[in-house]
C-alpha positions in Angstrom: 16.5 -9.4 -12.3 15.1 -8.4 -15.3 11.5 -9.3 -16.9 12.0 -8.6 -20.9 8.7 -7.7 -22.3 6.7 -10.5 -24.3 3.6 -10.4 -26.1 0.9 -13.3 -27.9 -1.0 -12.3 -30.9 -4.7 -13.4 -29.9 -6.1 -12.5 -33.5 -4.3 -15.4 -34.8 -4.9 -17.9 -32.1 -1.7 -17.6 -29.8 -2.3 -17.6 -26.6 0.4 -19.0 -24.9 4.0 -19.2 -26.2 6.6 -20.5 -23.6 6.1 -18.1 -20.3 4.3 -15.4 -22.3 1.0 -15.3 -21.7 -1.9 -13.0 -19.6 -3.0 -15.2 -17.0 -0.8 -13.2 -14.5 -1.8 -10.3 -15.6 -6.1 -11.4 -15.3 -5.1 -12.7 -12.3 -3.8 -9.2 -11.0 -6.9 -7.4 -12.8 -9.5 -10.0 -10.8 -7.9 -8.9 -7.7 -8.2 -5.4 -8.1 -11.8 -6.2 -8.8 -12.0 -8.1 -5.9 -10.8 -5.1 -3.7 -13.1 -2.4 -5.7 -16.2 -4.7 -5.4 -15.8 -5.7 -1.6 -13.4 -3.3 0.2 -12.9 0.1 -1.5 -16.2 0.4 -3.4 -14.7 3.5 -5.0 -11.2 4.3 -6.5 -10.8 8.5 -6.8 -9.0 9.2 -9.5 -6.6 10.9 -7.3 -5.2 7.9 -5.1 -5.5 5.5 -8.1 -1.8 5.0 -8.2 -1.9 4.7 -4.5 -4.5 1.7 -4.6 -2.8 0.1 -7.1 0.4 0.2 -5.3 -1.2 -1.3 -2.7 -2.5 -4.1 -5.1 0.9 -4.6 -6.4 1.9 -5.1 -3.3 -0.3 -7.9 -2.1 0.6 -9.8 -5.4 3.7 -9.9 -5.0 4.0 -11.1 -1.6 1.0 -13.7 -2.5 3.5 -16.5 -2.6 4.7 -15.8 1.4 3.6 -17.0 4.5 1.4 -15.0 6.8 4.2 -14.0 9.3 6.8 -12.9 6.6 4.3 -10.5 4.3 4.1 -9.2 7.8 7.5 -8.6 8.1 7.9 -7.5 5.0 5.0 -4.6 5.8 6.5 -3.4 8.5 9.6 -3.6 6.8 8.4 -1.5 3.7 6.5 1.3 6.3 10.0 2.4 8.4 11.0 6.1 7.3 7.7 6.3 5.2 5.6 8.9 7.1 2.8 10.1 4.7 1.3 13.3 6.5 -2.1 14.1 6.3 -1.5 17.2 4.3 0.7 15.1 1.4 -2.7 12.7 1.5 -5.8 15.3 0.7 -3.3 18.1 -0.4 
């Protein structure tokens, strides 16, 4: 499934043209915040790609029901040991 790359031109008033538009992406960015604000408090610089993984994650299971993001967790974790030493290393 593939997702070609669209863009609106603000500085001349588009903001929406068909399905391209940012609300997705604002509503990705206000979780984030959401998560740095209440949760995390601090992103290091070097687990940012970690955190936003994470992020990614919950967004795109947003649309699923309680027991299947579950299952897709658990799912997602099998043969995916991280060892302490790959995590501060």
């Amino acid at each position: 499934m593939s997702n070609p790359h669209e863009a609106v031109n603000h500085s001349v008033g588009e903001y929406v043209r068909e399905m391209a538009h940012t609300n997705g992406m604002e509503s990705f960015w206000s979780m984030i915040k959401r998560g740095y604000i209440g949760t995390f408090h601090h992103f290091s610089a070097k687990h940012l790609q970690r955190y936003v993984t994470e992020f990614a994650g919950r967004h795109n299971m947003r649309d699923l029901d309680t027991l299947d993001q579950m299952a897709e967790i658990v799912d997602g974790m099998i043969d995916k040991r991280l060892k302490y030493r790959d995590l501060v290393g």
